[in-house]
C-alpha positions as CSV (number, residue, x, y, z in Angstrom):
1,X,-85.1,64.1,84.1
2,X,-87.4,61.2,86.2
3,X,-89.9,59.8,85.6
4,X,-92.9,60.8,88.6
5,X,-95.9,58.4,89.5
6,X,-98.5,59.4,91.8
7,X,-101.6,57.1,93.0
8,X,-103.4,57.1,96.4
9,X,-106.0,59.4,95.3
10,X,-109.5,58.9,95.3
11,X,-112.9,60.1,97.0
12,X,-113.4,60.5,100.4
13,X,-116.1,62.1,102.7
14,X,-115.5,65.3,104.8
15,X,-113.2,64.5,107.6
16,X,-111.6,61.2,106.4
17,X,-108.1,60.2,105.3
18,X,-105.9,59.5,102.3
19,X,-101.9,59.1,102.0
20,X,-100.9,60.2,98.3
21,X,-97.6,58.3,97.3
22,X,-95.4,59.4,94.8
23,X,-92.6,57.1,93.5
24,X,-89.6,58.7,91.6
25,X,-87.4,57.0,89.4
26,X,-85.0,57.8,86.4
27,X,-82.3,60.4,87.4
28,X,-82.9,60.5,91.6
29,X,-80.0,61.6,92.7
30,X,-79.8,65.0,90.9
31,X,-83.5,65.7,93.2
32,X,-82.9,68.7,95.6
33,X,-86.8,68.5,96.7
34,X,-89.8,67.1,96.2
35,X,-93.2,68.3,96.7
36,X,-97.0,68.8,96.1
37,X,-98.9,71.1,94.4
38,X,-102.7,71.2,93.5
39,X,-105.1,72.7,91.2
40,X,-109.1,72.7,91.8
41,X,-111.7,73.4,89.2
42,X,-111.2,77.0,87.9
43,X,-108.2,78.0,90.3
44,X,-104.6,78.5,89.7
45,X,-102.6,75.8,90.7
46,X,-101.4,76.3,94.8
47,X,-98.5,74.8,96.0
48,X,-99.2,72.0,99.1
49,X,-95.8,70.7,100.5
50,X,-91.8,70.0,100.3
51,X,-89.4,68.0,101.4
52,X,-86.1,68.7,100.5
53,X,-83.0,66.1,100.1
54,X,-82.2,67.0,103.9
55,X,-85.3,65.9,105.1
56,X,-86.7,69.3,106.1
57,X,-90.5,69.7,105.6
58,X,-92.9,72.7,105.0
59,X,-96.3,72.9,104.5
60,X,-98.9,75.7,103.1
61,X,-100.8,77.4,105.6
62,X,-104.5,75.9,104.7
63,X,-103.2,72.8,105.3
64,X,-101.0,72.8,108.0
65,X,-101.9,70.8,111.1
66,X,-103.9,68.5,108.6
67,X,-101.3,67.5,106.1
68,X,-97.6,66.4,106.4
69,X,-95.0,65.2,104.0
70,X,-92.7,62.6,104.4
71,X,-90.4,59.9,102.2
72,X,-89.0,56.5,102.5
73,X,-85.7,55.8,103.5
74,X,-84.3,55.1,100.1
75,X,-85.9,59.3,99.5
76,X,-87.5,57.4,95.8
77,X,-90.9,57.7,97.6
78,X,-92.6,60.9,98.8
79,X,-96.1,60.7,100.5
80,X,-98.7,62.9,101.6
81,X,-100.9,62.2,104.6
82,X,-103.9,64.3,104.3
83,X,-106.4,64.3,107.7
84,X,-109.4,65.9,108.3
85,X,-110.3,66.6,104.7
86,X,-112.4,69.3,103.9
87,X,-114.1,69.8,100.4
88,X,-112.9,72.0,99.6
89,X,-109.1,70.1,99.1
90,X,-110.9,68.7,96.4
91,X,-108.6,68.9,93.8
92,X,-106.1,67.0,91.5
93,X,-102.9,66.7,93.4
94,X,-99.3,67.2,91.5
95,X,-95.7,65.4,92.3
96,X,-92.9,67.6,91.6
97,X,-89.0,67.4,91.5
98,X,-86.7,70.2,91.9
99,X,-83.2,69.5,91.0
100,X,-79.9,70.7,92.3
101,X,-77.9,73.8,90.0
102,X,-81.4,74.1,87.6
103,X,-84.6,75.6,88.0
104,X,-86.8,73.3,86.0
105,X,-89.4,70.7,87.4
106,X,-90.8,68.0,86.4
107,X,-94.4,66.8,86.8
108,X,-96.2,63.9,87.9
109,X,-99.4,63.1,85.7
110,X,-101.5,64.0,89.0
111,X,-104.3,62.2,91.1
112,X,-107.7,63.1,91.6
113,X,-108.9,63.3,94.8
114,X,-112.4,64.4,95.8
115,X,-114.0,65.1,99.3
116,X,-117.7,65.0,100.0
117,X,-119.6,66.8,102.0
């Protein structure tokens, strides 16, 4: 239902910063939320952060007070400021969109990023 392009990602040592972007496009104004999720080597995927369309925020518990979600003012862009990076948030990070009256997602093709100790 649109189309989800991630980039920002990259490696980083223990403690540094990186801001994810994610740029929507294709049928926007159908997206009730947006969000992060993230899957390391050998673990289930764990959801990271959401913004829904009315701005409200929330954020998983192991990365609260080091991450935070926000978007542009046109709401095509979500972003993901991650601080004081640890290794293990090593991981490849995930766009999604939720949509209003359905329950599917879609899926951004994801962006590595990797945090050395």
């Amino acid at each position: 239902q649109v189309q989800l392009v991630e980039s920002g990602g990259g490696l980083v040592q223990a403690g540094g910063s990186l801001r994810l972007s994610c740029a929507a496009s294709g049928n926007i104004l159908r997206i009730n939320a947006m969000g992060w999720y993230r899957q390391a080597p050998g673990k289930q995927r764990e959801w990271v952060a959401t913004i829904t369309s009315d701005g409200s925020t929330n954020v998983a518990d192991s990365v609260k007070g080091r991450f935070a979600i926000s978007r542009d003012n046109s709401k095509t862009t979500v972003y993901l400021q991650m601080n004081s990076l640890k290794p293990e948030d090593t991981a490849v990070y995930y766009c999604t969109a939720d949509f209003r009256y359905s329950i599917s997602r879609d899926w951004g093709q994801g962006t590595q990023v990797t945090v050395s100790s």
